[in-house]
C-alpha positions in Angstrom: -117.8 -266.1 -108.3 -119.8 -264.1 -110.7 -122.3 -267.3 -111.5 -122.7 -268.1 -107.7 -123.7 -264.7 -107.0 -126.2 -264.7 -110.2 -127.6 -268.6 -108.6 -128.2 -266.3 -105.5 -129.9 -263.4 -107.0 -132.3 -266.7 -109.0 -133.6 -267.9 -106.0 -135.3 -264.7 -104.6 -136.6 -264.1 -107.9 -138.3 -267.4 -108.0 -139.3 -266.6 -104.7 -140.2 -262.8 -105.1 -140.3 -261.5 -108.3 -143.7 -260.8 -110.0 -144.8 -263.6 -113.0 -145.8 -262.2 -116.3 -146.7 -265.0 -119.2 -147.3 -264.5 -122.6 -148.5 -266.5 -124.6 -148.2 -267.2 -128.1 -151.1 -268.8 -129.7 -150.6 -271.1 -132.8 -153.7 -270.9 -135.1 -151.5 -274.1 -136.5 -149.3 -276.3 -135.9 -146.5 -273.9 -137.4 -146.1 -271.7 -134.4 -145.2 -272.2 -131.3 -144.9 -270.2 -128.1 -142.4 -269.2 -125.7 -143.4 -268.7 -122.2 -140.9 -265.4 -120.8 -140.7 -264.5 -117.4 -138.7 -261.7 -116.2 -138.5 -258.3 -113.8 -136.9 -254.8 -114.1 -136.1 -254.7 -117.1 -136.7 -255.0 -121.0 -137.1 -257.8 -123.6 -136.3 -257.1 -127.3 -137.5 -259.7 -129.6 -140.7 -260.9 -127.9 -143.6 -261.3 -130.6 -147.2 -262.6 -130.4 -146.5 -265.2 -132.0 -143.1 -267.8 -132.9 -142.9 -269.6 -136.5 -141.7 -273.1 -135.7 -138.1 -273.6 -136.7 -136.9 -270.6 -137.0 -134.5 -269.2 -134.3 -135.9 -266.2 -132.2 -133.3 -263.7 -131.0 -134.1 -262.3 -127.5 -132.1 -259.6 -125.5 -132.5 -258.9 -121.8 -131.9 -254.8 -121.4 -131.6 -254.2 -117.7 -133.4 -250.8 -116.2 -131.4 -248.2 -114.8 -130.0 -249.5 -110.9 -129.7 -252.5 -112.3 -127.6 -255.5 -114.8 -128.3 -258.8 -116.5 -127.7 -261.6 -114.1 -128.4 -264.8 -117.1 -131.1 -266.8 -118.9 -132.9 -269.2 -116.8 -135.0 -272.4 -117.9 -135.9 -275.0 -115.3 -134.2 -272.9 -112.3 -130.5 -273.7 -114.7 -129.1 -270.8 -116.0 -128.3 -271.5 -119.8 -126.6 -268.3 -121.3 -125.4 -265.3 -118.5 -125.2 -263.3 -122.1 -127.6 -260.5 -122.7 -128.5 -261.7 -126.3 -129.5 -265.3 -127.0 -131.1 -266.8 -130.1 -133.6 -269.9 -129.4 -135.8 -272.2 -131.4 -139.3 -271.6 -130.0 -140.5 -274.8 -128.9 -143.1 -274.1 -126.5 -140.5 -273.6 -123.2 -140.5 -271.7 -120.3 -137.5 -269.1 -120.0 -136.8 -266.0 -117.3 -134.3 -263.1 -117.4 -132.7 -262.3 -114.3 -132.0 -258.5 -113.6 -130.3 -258.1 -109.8 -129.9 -254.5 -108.5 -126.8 -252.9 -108.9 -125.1 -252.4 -105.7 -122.3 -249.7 -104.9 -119.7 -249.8 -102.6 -116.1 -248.1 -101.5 -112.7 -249.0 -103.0 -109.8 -248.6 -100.7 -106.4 -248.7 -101.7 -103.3 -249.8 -99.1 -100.1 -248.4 -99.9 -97.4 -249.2 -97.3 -98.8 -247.7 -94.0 -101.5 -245.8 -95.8 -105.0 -246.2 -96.9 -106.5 -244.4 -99.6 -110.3 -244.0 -101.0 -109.9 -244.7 -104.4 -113.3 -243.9 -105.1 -117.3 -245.9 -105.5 -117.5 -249.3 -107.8 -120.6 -251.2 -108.8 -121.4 -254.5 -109.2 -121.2 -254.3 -113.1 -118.4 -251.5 -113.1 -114.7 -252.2 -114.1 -112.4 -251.2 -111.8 -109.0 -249.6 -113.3 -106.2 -248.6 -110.5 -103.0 -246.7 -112.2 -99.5 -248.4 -110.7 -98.8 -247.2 -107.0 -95.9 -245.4 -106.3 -93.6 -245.4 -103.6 -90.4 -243.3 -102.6 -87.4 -245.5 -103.0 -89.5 -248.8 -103.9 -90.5 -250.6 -107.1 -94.5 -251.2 -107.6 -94.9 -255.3 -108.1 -98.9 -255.1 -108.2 -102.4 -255.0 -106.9 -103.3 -257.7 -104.2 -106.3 -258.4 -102.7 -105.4 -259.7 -99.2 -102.0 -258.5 -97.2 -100.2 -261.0 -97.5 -100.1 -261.3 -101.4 -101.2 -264.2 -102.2 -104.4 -263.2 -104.5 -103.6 -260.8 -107.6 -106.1 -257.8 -108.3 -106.2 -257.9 -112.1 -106.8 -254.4 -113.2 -110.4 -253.9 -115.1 -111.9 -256.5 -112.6 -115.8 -255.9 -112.4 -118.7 -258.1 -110.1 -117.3 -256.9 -106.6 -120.5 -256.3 -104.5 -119.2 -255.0 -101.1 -115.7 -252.7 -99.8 -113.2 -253.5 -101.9 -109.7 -253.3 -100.5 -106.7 -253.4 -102.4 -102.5 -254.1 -101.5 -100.1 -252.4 -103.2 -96.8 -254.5 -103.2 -93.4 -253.1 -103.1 -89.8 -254.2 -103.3 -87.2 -251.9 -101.8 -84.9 -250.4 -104.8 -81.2 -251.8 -104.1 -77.6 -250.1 -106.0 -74.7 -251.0 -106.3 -72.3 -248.2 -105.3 -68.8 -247.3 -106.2 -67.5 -244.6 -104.0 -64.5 -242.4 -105.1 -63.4 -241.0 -101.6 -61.0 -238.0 -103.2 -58.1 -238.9 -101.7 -59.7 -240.1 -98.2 -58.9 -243.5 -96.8 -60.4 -246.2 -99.2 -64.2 -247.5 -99.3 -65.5 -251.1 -100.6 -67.9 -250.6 -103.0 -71.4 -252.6 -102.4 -75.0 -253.1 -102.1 -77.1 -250.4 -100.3 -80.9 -250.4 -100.4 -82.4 -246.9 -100.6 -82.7 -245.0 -96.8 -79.6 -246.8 -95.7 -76.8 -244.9 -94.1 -73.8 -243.9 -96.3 -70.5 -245.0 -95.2 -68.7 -242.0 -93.7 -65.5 -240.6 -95.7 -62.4 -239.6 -93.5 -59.6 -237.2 -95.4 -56.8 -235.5 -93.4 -57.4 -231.8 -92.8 -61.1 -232.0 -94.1 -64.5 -232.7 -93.0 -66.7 -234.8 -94.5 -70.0 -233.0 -95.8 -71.7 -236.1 -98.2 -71.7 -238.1 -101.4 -72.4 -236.8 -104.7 -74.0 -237.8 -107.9 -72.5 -235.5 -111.0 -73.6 -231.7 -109.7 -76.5 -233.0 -107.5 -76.1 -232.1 -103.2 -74.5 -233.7 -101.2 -76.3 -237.1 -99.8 -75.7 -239.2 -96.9 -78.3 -241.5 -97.2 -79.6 -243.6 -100.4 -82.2 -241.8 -102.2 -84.6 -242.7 -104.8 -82.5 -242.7 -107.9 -85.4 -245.5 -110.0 -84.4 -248.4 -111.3 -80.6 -248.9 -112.4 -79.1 -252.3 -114.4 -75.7 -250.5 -113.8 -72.9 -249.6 -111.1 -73.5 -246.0 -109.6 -70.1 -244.2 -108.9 -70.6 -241.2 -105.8 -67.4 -238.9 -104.9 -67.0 -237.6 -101.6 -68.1 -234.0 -100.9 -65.5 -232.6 -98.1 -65.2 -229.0 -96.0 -61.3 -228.1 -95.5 -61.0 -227.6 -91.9 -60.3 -224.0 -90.4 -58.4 -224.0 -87.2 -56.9 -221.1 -85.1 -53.6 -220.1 -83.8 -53.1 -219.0 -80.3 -50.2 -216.1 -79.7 -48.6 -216.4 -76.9 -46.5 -212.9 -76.7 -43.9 -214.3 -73.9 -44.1 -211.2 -71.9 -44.5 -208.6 -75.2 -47.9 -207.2 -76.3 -50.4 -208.9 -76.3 -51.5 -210.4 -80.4 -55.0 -211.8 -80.6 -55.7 -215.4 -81.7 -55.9 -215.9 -85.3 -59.1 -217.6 -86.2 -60.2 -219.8 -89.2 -57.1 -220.7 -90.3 -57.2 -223.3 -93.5 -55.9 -226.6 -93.3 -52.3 -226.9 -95.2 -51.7 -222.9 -94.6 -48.1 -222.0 -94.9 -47.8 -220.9 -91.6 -44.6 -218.8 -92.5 -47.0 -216.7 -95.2 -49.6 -215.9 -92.5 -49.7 -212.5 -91.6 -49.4 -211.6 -87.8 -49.0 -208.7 -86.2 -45.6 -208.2 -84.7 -45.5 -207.8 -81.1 -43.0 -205.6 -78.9 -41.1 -205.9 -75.6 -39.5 -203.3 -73.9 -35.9 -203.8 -74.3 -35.8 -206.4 -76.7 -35.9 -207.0 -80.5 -38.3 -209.8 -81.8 -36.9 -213.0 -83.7 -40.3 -214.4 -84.6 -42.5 -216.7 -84.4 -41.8 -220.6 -83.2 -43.4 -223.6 -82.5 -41.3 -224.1 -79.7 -41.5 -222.6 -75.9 -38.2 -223.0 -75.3 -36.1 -222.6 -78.1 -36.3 -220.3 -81.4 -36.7 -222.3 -84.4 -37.5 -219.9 -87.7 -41.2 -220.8 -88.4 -42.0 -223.5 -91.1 -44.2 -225.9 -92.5 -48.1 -226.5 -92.7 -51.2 -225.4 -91.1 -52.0 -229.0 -89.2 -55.7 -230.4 -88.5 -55.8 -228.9 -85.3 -55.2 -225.3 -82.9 -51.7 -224.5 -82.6 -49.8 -221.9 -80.3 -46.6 -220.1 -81.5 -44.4 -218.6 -79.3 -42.8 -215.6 -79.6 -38.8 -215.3 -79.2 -37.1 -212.3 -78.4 -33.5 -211.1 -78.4 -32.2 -208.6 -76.0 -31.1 -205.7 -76.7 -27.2 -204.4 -76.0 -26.2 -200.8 -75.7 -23.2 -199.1 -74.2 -21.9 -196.9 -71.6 -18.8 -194.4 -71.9 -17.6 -192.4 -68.9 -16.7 -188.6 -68.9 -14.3 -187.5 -66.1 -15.4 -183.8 -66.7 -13.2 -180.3 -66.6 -9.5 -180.7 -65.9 -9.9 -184.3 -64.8 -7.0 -187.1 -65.9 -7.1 -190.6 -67.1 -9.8 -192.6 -68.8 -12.2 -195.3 -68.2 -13.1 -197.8 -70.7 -16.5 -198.2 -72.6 -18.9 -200.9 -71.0 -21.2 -203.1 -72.5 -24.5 -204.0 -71.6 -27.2 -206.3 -72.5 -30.8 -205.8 -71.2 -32.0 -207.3 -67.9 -28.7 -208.3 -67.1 -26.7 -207.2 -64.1 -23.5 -206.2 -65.2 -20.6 -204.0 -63.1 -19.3 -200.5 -64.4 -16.4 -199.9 -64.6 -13.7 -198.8 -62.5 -13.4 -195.3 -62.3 -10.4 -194.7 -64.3 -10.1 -190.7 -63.8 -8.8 -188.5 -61.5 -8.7 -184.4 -60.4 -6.8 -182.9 -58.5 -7.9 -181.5 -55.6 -11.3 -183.6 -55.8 -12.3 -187.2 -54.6 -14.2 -189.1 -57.0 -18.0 -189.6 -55.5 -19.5 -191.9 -58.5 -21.6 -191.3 -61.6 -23.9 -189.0 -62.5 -26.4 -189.8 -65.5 -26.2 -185.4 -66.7 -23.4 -183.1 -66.6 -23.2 -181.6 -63.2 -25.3 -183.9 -61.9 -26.1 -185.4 -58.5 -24.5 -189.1 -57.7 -26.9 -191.8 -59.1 -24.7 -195.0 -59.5 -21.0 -195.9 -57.5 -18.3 -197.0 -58.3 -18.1 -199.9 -59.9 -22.2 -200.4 -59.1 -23.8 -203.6 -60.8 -26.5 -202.2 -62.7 -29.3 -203.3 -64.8 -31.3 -201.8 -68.2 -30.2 -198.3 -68.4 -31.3 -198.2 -71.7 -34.3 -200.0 -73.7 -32.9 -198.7 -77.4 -30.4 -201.5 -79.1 -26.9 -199.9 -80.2 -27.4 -196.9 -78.2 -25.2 -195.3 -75.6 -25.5 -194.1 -72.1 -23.0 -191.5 -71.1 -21.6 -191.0 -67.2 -20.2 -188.3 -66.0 -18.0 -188.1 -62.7 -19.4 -187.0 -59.8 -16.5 -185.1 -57.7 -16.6 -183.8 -53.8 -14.0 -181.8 -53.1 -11.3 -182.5 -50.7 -11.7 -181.5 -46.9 -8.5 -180.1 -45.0 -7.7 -178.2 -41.2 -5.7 -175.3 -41.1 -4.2 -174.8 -37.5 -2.9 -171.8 -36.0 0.3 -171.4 -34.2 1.3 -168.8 -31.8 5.0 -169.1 -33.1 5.8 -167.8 -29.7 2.9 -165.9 -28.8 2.6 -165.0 -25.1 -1.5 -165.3 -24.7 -4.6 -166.2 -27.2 -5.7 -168.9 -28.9 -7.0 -169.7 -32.0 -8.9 -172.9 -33.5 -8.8 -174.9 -36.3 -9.9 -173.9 -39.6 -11.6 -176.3 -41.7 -11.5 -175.8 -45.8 -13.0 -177.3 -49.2 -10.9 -177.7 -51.8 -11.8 -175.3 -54.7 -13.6 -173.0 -52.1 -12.7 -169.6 -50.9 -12.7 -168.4 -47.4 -11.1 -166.1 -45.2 -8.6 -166.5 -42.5 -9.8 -166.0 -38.7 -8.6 -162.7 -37.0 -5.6 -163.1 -35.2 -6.3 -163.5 -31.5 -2.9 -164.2 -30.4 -0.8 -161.7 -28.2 3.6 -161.6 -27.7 4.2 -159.5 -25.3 6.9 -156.3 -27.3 5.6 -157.8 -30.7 2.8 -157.0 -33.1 1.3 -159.7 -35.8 1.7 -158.9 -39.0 0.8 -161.9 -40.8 1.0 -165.8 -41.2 3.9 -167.9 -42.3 3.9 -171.5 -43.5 7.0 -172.3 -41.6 7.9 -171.2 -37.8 10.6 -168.9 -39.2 9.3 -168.1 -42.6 8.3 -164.9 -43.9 4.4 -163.5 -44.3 2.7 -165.4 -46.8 -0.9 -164.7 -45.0 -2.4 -161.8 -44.2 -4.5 -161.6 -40.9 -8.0 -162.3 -42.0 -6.9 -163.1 -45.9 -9.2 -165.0 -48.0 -7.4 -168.0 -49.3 -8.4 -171.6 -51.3 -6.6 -174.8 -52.0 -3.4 -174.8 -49.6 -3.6 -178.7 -50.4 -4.8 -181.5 -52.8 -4.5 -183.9 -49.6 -8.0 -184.9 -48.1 -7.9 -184.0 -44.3 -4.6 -182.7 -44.8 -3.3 -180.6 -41.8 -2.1 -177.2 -42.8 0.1 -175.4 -40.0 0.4 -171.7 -40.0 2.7 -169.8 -38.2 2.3 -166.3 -36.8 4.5 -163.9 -38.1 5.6 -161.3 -35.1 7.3 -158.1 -35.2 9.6 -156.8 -32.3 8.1 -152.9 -31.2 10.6 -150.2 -32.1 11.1 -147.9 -28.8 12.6 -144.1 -29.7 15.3 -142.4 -27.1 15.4 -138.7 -27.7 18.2 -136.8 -26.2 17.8 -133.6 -25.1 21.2 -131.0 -24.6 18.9 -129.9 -22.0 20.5 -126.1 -22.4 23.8 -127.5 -22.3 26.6 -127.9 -25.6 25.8 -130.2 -28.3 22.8 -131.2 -30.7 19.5 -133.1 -29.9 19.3 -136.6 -31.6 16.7 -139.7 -31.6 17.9 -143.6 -31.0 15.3 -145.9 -32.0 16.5 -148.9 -30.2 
């Protein structure tokens, strides 16, 4: 290419360039000339005159902007090297100097161009090795398609010079050590390709590594390598929480970031409470208490709490100068359950049901089903009686009274109260009292306060009046005749 373009650069000279002859004149037949003809430049070695026979050495020195484009003779180049040596014989020779043209080198490297930098005609041109992320560099082309080799220190280019780096992708052969994860063929990846994906119970897969370097889940650069590459999986244990569901105690807030493989019996929770019962503990089940075991699993979880009712009893109290007993009842929270019977008795007194304080008013009956009367396990609830006295009519008889009337009388049993006044009348009689029988003796006065003439609820106590006959006096009087006075009382 070099020697076309110097053929080129000939023809305008021959055309164009300006002719300067020497000539060497012989004096004799023992020198000869040598007709030079050249331009922009410099000869070394020209003389006046050439001794026949003996070799002249010339040398074509280009001026600055320009270089040496050959030795011509007859229009045929004969030597394109600076410095020839000739026997003078009388030719006709030119040295070619062609200007020195600069242009732009341009380097392709994948998608990108780059300005090298300026060449010349006569400069070398010396391009270090590209480089490429993740490729290996196979050389300098001169077309895209790689077909035409740029070799480096080229020189002669006269125009844009662009240049094609040309890559091969870097390819490894990978051995992957998953950690205990399921298994992974090891094979060929090519660098920017995808990483398999690593899957380990409980844990979550972050990357591959290479000794201490970060996690990776693509193929980086790592050069060239003649040998296996072993990576090991990089994992993140999973954290999960625990919902608490209190089952109707206090409310516990869910647990969060829990580690995979926990023992869930050595997690600390906060122990909730329910009115009335005692807690079992935590359980996996709703429905059935099962004591809490095993492992943190790869996923939320609820537990459950289980609770045990409590039990507590109740013992009766049949107060002051009551008799019999009642047995002790059992009872277990939020379940209806009877008391028992009333087992006591007083006299004088009906029993009214149970009091929860000594002299209390009524608050349960009888045999009452009743439900959480106490919220403390073990404990006991004491009852006490609750009593209402008897009621009972005391009626009044005349016991032969002539006129009056009187009405019943109604009492309370442990009460006091005064008889009525007597209102009854027998004609020659006077009251002095009340008997319990119709020909008893007093055992009342009239208007006496009196209590408990029964134990007998509505009980009907008769009294009877107790009359006196009136004493009537007979004095006798001598009247001035014998004798003595004397009284009869008849």
């Amino acid at each position: 290419m070099k020697n076309l373009k110097m053929m080129k650069f000939i023809v305008l000279f021959l055309v164009s360039a300006f002719s300067i002859f020497q000539f060497v004149s012989c004096k004799a037949d023992n020198f000869a000339k040598i007709n030079i003809d050249y331009e922009h430049g410099t000869i070394l070695g020209i003389q006046d005159k050439y001794e026949k026979g003996k070799e002249v050495t010339l040398t074509a020195i280009p001026q600055e902007g320009y270089y040496f484009g050959g030795w011509f003779e007859s229009g045929n180049i004969f030597s394109n090297t600076p410095t020839i040596t000739i026997l003078p014989i009388g030719q006709n020779i030119s040295a070619l100097f062609l200007l020195d043209a600069s242009f732009g080198v341009y380097l392709h490297i994948g998608d990108n161009i780059e300005f090298w930098g300026t060449g010349s005609t006569t400069s070398e041109i010396h391009i270090e090795d590209a480089k490429k992320v993740g490729y290996k560099f196979l050389g300098w082309y001169l077309d895209n398609l790689f077909q035409n080799s740029f070799i480096d220190g080229s020189s002669g280019f006269t125009s844009r010079l662009d240049i094609y780096a040309k890559f091969e992708i870097l390819n490894y052969n990978l051995i992957f050590n998953v950690d205990g994860g399921s298994s992974i063929l090891e094979g060929k990846y090519s660098f920017g390709d995808l990483l398999p994906v690593a899957s380990k119970t409980g844990y979550t897969f972050i990357g591959w590594a290479n000794g201490t370097n970060a996690p990776i889940t693509t193929v980086p650069d790592w050069g060239t390598l003649t040998t296996p590459l072993t990576l090991k999986a990089i994992y993140e244990i999973n954290k999960h929480k625990i919902i608490l569901s209190s089952n109707g105690g206090t409310e516990i807030p869910v647990i969060n970031n829990v580690v995979f493989g926990s023992v869930l019996g050595e997690i600390l929770i906060t122990t909730p409470t329910k009115l009335g019962y005692i807690f079992q503990g935590w359980s996996l089940h709703q429905s059935s208490y099962e004591v809490l075991s095993g492992t943190m699993p790869d996923n939320d979880i609820t537990l459950y709490a289980h609770w045990s009712p409590i039990t507590y009893s109740i013992i009766y109290n049949g107060g002051e100068s009551s008799t019999g007993s009642t047995l002790t009842s059992i009872h277990t929270y939020d379940v209806y359950k009877n008391l028992t019977t009333n087992g006591f008795a007083k006299i004088g007194y009906i029993f009214n049901g149970w009091s929860t304080t000594v002299d209390g008013v009524k608050t349960y009956d009888n045999s009452e089903s009743v439900i959480n009367l106490s919220e403390t396990n073990n404990s006991t609830v004491s009852l006490y009686a609750v009593w209402a006295p008897i009621s009972y009519q005391i009626h009044f008889d005349g016991n032969g009274s002539t006129s009056g009337s009187l009405i019943n009388q109604t009492h309370y049993y442990g009460s006091t109260l005064a008889l009525p006044n007597n209102t009854f009348n027998k004609a020659g009689y006077t009251f002095v009292g009340w008997a319990t029988t119709s020909n008893g003796t007093k055992a009342y006065n009239n208007q006496e306060v009196i209590t408990n003439l029964t134990t007998t609820q509505d009980d009907i106590i008769t009294l009877y009046a107790v009359w006196i006959a009136n004493q009537i006096t007979i004095i006798f009087n001598a009247n001035t005749g014998t004798g003595s006075n004397y009284n009869q009382i008849l």
